[in-house]
Backbone bond lengths (Angstrom), bond angles and torsions (degrees), N, CA, C in turn:
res aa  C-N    CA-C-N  psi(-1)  N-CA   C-N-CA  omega(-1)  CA-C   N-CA-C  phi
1 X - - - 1.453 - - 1.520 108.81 -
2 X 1.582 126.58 141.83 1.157 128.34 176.74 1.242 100.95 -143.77
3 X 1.435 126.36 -163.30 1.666 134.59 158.11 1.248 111.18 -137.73
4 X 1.388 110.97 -177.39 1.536 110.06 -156.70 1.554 87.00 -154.22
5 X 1.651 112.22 123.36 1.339 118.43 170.18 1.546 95.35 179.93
6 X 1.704 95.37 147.32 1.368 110.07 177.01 1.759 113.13 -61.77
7 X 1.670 108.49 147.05 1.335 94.50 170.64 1.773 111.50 -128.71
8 X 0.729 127.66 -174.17 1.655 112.20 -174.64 1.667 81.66 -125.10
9 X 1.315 137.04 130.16 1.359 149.51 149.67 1.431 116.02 -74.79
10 X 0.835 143.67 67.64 1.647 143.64 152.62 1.120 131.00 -23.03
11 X 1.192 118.01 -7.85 1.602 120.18 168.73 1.189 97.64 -86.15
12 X 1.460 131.75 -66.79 1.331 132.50 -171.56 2.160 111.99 -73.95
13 X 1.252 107.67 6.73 1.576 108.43 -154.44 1.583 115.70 12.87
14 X 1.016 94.94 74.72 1.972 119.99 151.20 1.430 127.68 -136.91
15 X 1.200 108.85 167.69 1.501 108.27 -172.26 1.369 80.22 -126.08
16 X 1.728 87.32 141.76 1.322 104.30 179.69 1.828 113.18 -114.98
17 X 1.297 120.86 89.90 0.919 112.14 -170.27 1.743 136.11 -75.72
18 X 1.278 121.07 147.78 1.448 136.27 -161.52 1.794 101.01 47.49
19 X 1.116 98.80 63.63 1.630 107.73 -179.10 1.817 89.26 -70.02
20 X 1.390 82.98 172.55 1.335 102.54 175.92 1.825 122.60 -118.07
21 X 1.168 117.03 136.50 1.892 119.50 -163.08 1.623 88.31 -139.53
22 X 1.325 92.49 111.10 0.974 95.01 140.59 2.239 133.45 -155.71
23 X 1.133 136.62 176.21 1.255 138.11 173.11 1.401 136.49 -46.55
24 X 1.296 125.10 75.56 1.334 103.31 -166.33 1.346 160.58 -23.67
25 X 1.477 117.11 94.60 1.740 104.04 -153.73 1.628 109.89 -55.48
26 X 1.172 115.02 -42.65 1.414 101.10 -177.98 1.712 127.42 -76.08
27 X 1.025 110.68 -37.66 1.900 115.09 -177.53 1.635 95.43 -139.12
28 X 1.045 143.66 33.72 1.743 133.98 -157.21 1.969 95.97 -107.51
29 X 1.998 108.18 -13.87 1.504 90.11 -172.40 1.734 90.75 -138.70
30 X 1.058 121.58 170.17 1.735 118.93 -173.91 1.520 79.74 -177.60
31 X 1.596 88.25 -175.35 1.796 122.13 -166.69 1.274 112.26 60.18
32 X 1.706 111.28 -178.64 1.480 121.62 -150.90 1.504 96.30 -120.60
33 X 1.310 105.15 -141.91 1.679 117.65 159.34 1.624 126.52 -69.75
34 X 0.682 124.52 -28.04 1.425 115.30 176.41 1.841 116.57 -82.07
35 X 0.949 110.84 -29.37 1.633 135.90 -177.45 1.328 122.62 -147.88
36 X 1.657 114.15 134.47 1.651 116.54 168.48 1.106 118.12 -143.50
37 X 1.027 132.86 104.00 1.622 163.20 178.42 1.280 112.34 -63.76
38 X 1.431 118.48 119.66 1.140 124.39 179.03 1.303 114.88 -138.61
39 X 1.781 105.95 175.20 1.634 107.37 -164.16 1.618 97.39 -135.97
40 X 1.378 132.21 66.60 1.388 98.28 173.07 1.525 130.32 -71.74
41 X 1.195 122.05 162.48 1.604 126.52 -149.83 1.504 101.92 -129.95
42 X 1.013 128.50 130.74 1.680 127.38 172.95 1.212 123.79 -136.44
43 X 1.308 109.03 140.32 1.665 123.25 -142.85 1.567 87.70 -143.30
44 X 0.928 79.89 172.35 2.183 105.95 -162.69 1.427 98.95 -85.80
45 X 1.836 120.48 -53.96 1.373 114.35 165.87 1.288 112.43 -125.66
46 X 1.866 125.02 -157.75 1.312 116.53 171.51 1.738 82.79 -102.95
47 X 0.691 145.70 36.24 1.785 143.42 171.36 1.566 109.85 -102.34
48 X 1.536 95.62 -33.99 1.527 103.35 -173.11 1.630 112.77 -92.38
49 X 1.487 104.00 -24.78 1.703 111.99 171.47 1.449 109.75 -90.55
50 X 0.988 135.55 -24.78 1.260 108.00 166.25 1.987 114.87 -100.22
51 X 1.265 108.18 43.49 1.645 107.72 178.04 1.528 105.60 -82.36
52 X 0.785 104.80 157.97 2.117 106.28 166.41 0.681 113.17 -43.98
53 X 1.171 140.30 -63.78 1.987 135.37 174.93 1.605 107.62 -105.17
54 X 1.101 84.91 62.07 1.781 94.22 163.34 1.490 115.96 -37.07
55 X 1.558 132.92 137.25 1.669 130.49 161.36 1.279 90.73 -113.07
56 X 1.093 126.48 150.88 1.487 132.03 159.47 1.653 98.00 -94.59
57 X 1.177 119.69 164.60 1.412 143.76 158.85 1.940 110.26 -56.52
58 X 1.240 91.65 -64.15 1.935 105.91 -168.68 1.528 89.99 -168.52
59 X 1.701 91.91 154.17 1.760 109.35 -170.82 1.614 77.31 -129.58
60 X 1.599 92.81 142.54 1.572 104.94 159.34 1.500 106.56 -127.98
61 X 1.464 111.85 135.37 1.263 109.26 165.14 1.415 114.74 -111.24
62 X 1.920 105.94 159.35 1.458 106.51 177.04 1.800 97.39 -145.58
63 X 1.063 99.04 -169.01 1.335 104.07 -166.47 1.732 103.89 -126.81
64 X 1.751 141.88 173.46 1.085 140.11 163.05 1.597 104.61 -168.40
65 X 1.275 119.35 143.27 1.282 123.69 146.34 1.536 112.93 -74.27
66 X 2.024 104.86 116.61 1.355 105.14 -162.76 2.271 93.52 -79.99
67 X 1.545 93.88 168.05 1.854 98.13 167.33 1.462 95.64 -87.66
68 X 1.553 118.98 125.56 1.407 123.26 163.68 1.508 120.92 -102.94
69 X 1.721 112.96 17.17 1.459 111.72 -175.40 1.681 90.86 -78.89
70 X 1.533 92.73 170.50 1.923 120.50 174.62 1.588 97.77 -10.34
71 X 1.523 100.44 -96.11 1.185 120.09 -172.18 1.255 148.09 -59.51
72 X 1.325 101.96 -1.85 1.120 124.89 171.47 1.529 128.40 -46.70
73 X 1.385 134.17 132.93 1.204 138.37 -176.06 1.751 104.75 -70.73
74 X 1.468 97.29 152.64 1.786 94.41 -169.25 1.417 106.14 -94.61
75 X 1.399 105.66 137.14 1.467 115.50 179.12 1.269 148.80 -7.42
76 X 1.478 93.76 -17.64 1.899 108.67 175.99 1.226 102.91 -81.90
77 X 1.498 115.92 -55.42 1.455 125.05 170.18 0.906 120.69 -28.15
78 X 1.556 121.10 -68.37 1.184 162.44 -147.19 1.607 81.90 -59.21
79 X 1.711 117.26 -74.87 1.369 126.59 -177.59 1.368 134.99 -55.10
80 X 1.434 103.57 -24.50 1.366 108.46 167.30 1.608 122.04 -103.91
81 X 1.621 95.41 4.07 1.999 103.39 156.63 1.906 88.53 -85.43
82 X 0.724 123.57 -57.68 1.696 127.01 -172.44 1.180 105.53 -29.48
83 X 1.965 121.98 -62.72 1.764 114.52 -154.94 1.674 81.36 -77.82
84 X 1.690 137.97 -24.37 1.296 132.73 -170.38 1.463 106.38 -55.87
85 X 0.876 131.12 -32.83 1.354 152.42 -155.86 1.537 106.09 -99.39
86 X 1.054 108.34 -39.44 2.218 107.43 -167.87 1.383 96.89 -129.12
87 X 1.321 111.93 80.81 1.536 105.31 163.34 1.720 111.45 103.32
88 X 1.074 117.77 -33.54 1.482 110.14 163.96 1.749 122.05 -92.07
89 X 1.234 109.21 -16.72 1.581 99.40 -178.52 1.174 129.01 -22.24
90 X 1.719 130.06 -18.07 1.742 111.49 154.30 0.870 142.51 -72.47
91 X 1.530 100.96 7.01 1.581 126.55 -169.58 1.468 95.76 -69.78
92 X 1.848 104.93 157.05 1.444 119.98 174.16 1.468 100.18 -131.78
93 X 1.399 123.30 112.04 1.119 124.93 138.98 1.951 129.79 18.68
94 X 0.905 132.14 74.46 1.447 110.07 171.52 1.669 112.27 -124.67
């Protein structure tokens, strides 16, 4: 799972359009039940985030109290309904 939304880069002033965000597979999510820490990462494409030595662009982290009842969706989800929710809502699913 990733998302898909333009980002404007300010170092370089360009917009990088239908960038790519996504969670770090290796260290990008941590904590338990009380707290879950995350890193989303955004990259220019998904060609360039998933290469062998991936760079990301910029990592943002945020924080959430994850849902730990039954049914609950698992924490990745969980985090990428979260940045959907605070600040990414133009995001699309990919």
């Amino acid at each position: 799972m990733a998302l898909q939304m333009n980002y404007y880069d300010s170092l370089r002033e360009k917009i990088i359009y239908n960038a790519y965000w996504r969670i770090n597979p290796n260290h990008g999510i941590h904590g338990g039940k009380n707290e879950i820490i995350y890193t989303l990462e955004v990259f220019e494409s998904a060609d360039l985030a998933h290469a062998k030595n991936f760079k990301c662009i910029r990592g943002f982290s945020y924080t959430f109290v994850p849902d730990i009842s039954t049914n609950a969706p698992n924490f990745i989800i969980q985090a990428y309904n979260h940045a959907k929710l605070h600040g990414y809502y133009e995001s699309i699913d990919v």
